[in-house]
Steps between C-alpha positions, in 0.01 A plus 500: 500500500417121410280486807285821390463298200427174706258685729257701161503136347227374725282802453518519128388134453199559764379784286503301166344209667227741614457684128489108359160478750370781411550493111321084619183645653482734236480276215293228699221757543520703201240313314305559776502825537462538158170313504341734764568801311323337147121549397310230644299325287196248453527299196273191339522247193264537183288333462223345246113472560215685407323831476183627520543902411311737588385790254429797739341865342223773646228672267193713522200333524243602184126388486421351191178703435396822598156647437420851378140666595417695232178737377371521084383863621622779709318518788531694872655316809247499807687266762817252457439207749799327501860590612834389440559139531167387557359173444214472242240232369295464196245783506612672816451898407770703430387842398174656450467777236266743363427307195237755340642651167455847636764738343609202217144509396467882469817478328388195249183705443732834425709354244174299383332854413842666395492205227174575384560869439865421354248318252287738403748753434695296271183427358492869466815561373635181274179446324555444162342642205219265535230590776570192723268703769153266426763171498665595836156596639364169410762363694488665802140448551563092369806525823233653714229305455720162526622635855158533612361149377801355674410673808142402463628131446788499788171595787323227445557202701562202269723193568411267186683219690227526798234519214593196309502297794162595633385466154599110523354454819170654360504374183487164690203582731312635168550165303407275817171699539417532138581095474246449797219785338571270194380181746222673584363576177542144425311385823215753428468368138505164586208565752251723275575229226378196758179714635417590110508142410314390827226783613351469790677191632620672808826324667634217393841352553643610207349834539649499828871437420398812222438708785754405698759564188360886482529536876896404468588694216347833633643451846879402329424797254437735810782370665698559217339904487613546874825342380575774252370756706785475756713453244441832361472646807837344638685606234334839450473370102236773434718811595753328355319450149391884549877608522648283268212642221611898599879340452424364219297860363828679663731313303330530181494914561851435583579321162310770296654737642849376431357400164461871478815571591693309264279635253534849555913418537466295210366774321692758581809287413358433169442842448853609606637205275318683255651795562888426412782460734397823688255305606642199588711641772219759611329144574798330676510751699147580631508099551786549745317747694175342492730198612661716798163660600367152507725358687513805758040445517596104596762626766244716673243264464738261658591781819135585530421086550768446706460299825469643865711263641739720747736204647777349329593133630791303532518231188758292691676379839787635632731798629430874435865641362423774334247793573496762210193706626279669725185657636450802282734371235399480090523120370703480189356248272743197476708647739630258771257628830623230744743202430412146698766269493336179427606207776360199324721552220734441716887698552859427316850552577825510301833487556808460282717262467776398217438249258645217595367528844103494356643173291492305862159639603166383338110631529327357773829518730353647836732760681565626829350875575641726778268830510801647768601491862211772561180244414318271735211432248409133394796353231449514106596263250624629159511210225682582124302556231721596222823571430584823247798681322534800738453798290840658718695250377360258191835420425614296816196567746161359538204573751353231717115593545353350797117498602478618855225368765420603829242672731580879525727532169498833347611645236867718491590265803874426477574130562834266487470189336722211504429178328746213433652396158521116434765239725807405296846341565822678544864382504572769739338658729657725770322705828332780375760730721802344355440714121668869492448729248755823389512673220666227294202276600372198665818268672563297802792433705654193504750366742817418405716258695922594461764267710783673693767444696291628833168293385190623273417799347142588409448751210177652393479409130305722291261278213246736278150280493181535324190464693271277388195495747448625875235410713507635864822294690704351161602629174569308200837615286745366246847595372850566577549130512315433823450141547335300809787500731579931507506605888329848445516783764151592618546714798825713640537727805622767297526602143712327277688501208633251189820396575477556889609210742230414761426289762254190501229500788584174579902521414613743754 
């Protein structure tokens, strides 16, 4: 029996000695093992410096003036010659019309006569007890014969302006060739004077230089005649004269005859005055129909004079944007025909941004444009022009305008902007990747160094930040009691979580 027991001894100590390795290597390479099954992670110091942010947005590109072509009358479309998108110039031609009054005429003229008989039937039936029929006569013929004098007066040809001045220029030649008639007289005088007093000399020196003085003076005088001769002749001053004395007989006929008219409405009125408050407004209102069938005669006088001018041209440069009619169509008057989108007035842009981001911008700051991946045109350069309360958001928003320049801009053209906000210090800065964001907000991960009794521990620390300012690599934050000296995760090989050990890059 002992030597059973003597002969298990040996193999019961070899098997402890051989769980005593094992439990060894175990523990020796736990933390190892350990290690290769943690998150790996990068990790960096904060640090201070500074930053130049960038304010990035995208807007609609607007011109700042558009251009309506527009018509006083309504008039028929022959031909639109310009499409879609076309470039225009100053007086290029844009439409041509049929601008003869044609069915606006006949109508003016319609409503013209329908006046005139609404007239004389209220004349008919609102007379009052009075027999107003010689008064109204009176006036009629006083109308009629003032429309004709002013017809007589409106053909002739007179431009006082074109008078006066030939008038100076032969007022001029008159003077100068009565001055030198006047030198001849004197001449002549002088000479029969010196022969009375000396008959029958015959030439003498002094007689002579006589002579000579009458020979002068009647070639200066009929220089002077030729002189005012092609004056009056260059300036047509006789036909002139001629017209502006019918004018003037036109104009007095046109005078009398409103003379006329005032006194046969001035006569009437007194007689209606006369007459009691049923008269009174009997005469208010045949003055507002004499008014409307007045102002209905200058309308068709104004259709019957009207031009023959069939093209309508372009006022300004730029782009065609809007087409509102064509061939065959009826113009509207005032109605928008075709819109040009003015280019020299340049194009604007907004975007928004919040308030204290257009407090570290200023006008005149220039900004980058990107018009998209899909354009190889030349670059454009937008520069800001004003900054506004954005109508969205007055509260807490505001709108930077910016004036964009380029070849090839148009209008509606979707464009990014991005322009940079003013350099300023930070305390700490961290890579732009190293900020995370949940629903609990903005925070970074810290690491957190522990001691134990196999070596470090690492722990991802979560610290809840507020951003300050990004640009495109570094972001600028403060809180949770970061300091200089925080060793902040920035990149991990898998997600991670607060509170989870990991493993350094560079501390395997």
């Amino acid at each position: 029996m002992k030597n059973i027991e003597a002969k298990k001894r040996p193999w019961v100590m070899t098997a402890a000695f051989v769980f005593m390795v094992v439990m060894f290597i175990l523990m020796f390479f736990s933390n190892t093992i350990m290690n290769r099954s943690l998150p790996e992670v990068a990790a960096q110091y904060t640090q201070s410096g500074n930053i130049t942010a960038r304010i990035r947005g995208s807007g609609t590109v607007s011109a700042n003036e558009n251009f309506s072509v527009t018509t006083e009358r309504t008039h028929t479309v022959r031909e639109v010659l310009v499409r879609l998108n076309d470039e225009v110039s100053v007086g290029d031609v844009l439409i041509t019309i049929d601008q003869k009054a044609g069915s606006e005429l006949e109508t003016a003229r319609a409503d013209l006569h329908r006046l005139e008989v609404d007239l004389e039937q209220w004349l008919i039936m609102s007379r009052p007890n009075v027999d107003y029929a010689s008064l109204n006569r009176a006036i009629q013929r006083a109308r009629d014969e003032l429309a004709e004098a002013q017809r007589e007066r409106a053909a002739i040809s007179y431009d006082e302006a074109a008078y006066q001045h030939a008038k100076t220029a032969v007022d001029a030649a008159r003077a100068l060739e009565a001055a030198w008639q006047l030198e001849l007289d004197v001449a002549l005088a002088a000479l029969a004077a010196y022969d009375a007093i000396n008959p029958g000399i015959g030439d003498t020196p002094e007689r002579d230089a006589l002579v000579n003085n009458v020979s002068t003076a009647r070639a200066s005088h009929f220089n002077a005649w030729e002189a005012r001769m092609r004056v009056e002749a260059s300036t047509n001053f006789v036909t002139l004269e001629a017209n502006r004395s019918l004018w003037n007989i036109a104009n007095s006929r046109v005078r009398s005859a409103q003379d006329s008219l005032d006194s046969a409405n001035e006569a009437l009125s007194n007689q209606q005055r006369a007459d009691g408050r049923e008269s009174e407004l009997f005469n208010l209102t045949l003055q507002e129909k004499n008014r409307e069938i007045e102002k209905k005669r200058a309308e068709v006088a104004e259709l019957e004079k009207e031009g023959t001018t069939t093209e309508i041209k372009s006022l300004v440069s730029g782009r065609v944007t809007q087409i509102n009619i064509k061939s065959g169509d009826t113009t509207t008057p005032e109605s928008p025909l075709i819109v040009i989108e003015v280019s020299d007035r340049g194009y604007t842009l907004s975007i928004p941004v919040s308030a204290e981001q257009s407090t570290r911008v200023r006008v005149g700051d220039f900004a980058e444009v990107d018009r998209g991946w899909w354009w190889w045109g030349d670059p454009l350069t937008a520069i800001l022009t004003g900054i506004r309360v954005d109508p969205a958001n007055p509260t807490t928003g505001r709108l930077l305008v910016f004036s964009v320049h380029g070849d090839d801009i148009e209008s509606n053209t979707q464009l990014n902007i991005t322009i940079a906000q003013r350099s300023e210090h930070y305390a700490i800065i961290v890579p732009k990747n190293a900020v995370r964001s949940d629903t609990n907000g903005d925070f970074v991960l810290a690491i957190e160094s522990r001691s134990s009794p196999l070596g470090n521990r690492y722990i991802a620390t979560r610290v809840d930040v507020v951003i300050l300012a990004s640009d495109d690599t570094q972001t600028a934050i403060s809180g949770g009691g970061l300091t200089g000296w925080d060793f902040i995760i920035t990149h991990s090989d898998r997600p991670i979580e607060p509170g989870m050990q990991v493993r350094l890059v560079d501390n395997p």
